[in-house]
C-alpha positions as CSV (number, residue, x, y, z in Angstrom):
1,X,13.0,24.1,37.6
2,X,10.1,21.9,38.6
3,X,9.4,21.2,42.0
4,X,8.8,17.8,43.4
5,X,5.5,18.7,44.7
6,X,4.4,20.0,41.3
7,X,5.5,16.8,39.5
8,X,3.4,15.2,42.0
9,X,0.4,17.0,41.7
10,X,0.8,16.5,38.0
11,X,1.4,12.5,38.2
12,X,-1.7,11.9,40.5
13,X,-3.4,13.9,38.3
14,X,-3.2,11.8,35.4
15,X,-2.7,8.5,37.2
16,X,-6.2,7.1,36.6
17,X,-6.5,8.4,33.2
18,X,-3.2,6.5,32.6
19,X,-4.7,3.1,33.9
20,X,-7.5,3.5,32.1
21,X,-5.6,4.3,28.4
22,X,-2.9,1.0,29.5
23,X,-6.2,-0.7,29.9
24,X,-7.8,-0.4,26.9
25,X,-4.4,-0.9,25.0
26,X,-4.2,-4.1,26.6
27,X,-7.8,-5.1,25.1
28,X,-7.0,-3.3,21.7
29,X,-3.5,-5.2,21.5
30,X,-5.3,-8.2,22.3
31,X,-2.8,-8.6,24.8
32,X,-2.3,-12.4,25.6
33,X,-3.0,-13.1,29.8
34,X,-5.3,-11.0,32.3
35,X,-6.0,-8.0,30.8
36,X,-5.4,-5.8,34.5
37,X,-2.3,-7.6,34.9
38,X,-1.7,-6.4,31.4
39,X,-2.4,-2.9,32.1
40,X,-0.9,-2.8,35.2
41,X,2.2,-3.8,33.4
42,X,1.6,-1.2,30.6
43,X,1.3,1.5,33.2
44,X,4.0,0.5,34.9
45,X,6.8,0.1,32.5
46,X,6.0,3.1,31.0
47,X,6.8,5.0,34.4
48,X,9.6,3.3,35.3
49,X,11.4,3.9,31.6
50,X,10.3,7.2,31.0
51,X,11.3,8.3,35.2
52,X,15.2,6.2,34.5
53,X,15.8,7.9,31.1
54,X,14.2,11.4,32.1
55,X,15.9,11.9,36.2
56,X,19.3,11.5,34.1
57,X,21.1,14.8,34.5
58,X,21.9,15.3,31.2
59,X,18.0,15.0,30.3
60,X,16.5,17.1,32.7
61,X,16.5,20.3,30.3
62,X,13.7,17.5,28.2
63,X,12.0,16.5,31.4
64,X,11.3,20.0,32.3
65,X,10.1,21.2,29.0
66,X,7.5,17.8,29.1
67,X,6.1,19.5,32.7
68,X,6.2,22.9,31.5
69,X,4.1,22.5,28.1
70,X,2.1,20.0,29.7
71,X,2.3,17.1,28.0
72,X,3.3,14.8,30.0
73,X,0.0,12.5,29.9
74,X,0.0,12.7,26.1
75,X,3.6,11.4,26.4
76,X,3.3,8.6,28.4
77,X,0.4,7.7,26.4
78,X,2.5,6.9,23.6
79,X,4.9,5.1,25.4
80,X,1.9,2.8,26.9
81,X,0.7,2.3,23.3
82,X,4.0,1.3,22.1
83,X,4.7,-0.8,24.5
84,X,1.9,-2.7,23.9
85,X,2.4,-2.7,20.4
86,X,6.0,-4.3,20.9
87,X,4.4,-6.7,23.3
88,X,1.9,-7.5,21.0
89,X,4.7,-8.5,18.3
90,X,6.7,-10.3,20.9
91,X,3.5,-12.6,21.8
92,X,2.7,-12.8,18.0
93,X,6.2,-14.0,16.8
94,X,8.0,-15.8,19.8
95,X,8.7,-19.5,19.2
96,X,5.9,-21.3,20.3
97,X,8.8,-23.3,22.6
98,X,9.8,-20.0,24.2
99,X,5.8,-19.7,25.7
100,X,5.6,-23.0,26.9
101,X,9.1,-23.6,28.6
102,X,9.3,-21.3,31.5
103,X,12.8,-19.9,32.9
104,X,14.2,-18.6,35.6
105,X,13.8,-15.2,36.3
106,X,17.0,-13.0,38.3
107,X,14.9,-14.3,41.6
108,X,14.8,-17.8,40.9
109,X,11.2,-18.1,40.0
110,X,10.1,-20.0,36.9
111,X,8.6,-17.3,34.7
112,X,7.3,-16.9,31.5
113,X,10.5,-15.9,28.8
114,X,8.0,-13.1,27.2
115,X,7.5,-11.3,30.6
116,X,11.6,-10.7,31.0
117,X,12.0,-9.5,27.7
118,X,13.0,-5.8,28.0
119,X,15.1,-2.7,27.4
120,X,18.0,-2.6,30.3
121,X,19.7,0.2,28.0
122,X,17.7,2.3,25.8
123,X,18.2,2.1,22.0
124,X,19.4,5.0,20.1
125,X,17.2,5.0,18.0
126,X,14.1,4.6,20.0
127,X,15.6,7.9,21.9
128,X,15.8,9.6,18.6
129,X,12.2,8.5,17.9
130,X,10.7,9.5,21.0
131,X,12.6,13.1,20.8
132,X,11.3,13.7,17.6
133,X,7.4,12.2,18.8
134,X,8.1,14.8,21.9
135,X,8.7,17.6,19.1
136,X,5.4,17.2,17.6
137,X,3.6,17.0,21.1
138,X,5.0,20.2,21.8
139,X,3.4,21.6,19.1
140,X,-0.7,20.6,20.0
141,X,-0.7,17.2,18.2
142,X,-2.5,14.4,20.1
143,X,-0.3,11.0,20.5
144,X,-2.2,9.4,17.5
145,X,-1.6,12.8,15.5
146,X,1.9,12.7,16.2
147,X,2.9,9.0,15.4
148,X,0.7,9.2,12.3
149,X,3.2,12.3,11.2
150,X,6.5,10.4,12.6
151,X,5.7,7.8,10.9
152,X,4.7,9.2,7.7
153,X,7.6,12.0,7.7
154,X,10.4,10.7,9.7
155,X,10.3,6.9,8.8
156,X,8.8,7.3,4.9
157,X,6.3,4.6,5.6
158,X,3.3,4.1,3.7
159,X,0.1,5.0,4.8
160,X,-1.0,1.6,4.7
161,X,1.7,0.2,6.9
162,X,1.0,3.2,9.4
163,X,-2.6,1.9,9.4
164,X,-1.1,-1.2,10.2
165,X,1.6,-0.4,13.1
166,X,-1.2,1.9,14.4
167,X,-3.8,-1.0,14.4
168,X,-6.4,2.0,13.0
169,X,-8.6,1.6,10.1
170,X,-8.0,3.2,6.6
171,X,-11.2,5.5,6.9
172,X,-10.0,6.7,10.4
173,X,-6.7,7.5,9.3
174,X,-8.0,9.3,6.3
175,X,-10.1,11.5,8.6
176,X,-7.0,11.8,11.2
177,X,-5.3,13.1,8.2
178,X,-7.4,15.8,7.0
179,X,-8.0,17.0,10.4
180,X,-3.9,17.0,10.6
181,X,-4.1,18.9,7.6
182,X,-6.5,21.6,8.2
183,X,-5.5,21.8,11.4
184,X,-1.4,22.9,10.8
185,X,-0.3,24.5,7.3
186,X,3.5,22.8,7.4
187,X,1.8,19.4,7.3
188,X,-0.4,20.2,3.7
189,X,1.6,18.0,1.8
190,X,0.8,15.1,4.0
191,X,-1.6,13.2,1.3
192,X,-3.0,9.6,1.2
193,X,-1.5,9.4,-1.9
194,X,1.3,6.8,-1.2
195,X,3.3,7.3,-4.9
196,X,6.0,9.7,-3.4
């Protein structure tokens, strides 16, 4: 079992590294307001989901294992970089009405509709996804390494619209790749060749 104080050590630890990564995901998104409010929002969200679905009893076998093999920046990492990815598509494809007419928030302040769109209950299959991401963590893959496999493996997509999700270009993938490849023997049939 993990002790609070160890968590703790572990969390202030990586806290400024975190900022840092939600900060530059906020730029790479092209995230659409201040970019530290951005980031601050990145970094944020991304403790307060992974901490509600993780303190759960039933997940604390999960949580543990993320302390003990000490991945727990590379984790949250993802989570940052999806969540800016989803925010990015959110920005990109709301109704243009849905930015200019602000609502009221659960307070009673007028807000913007895109910074109250969020996950109350997690989706299955988001669980499923970051389970299997958490997998391939476990076994020395870096966060881009990993959602370059899960991707490619788990969701059949094309190199092309991995590149895409991914916001990486197709010569940095294609190095990513070989490196993946050289690196671990199970993943030798993972080829750019997209005719499977």
């Amino acid at each position: 079992m993990i002790s609070e104080r160890h968590l703790r050590q572990e969390i202030d630890r990586i806290e400024n590294i975190l900022r840092k990564y939600a900060h530059s995901q906020s730029r790479r998104f092209f995230l659409q307001g201040e970019h530290e409010s951005n980031a601050e929002d990145l970094y944020g969200k991304a403790y307060e989901g992974f901490f509600s679905y993780f303190y759960r009893e039933e997940n604390k076998k999960e949580f543990n294992e993320i302390i003990e093999n000490n991945i727990l920046e590379r984790y949250l990492k993802t989570i940052i970089r999806n969540r800016a990815s989803d925010m990015r598509d959110v920005q990109n494809h709301a109704p243009t009405d849905l930015r200019a007419n602000p609502v009221q928030n659960d307070e009673g302040e007028y807000v913007n509709p895109l910074d109250i769109l969020g996950d109350a209950n997690p989706n299955p299959a988001r669980v499923l996804n970051f389970r299997q991401i958490l997998k391939l963590l476990k076994k020395g893959l870096d966060e881009i390494e990993a959602l370059i496999i899960h991707y490619k493996f788990e969701k059949n997509m094309t190199f092309d619209e991995v590149s895409e999700i991914l916001n990486i270009n197709d010569n940095t993938l294609r190095t990513k790749v070989g490196s993946i490849r050289q690196r671990y023997s199970e993943y030798n049939d993972l080829t750019w060749d997209d005719n499977e």
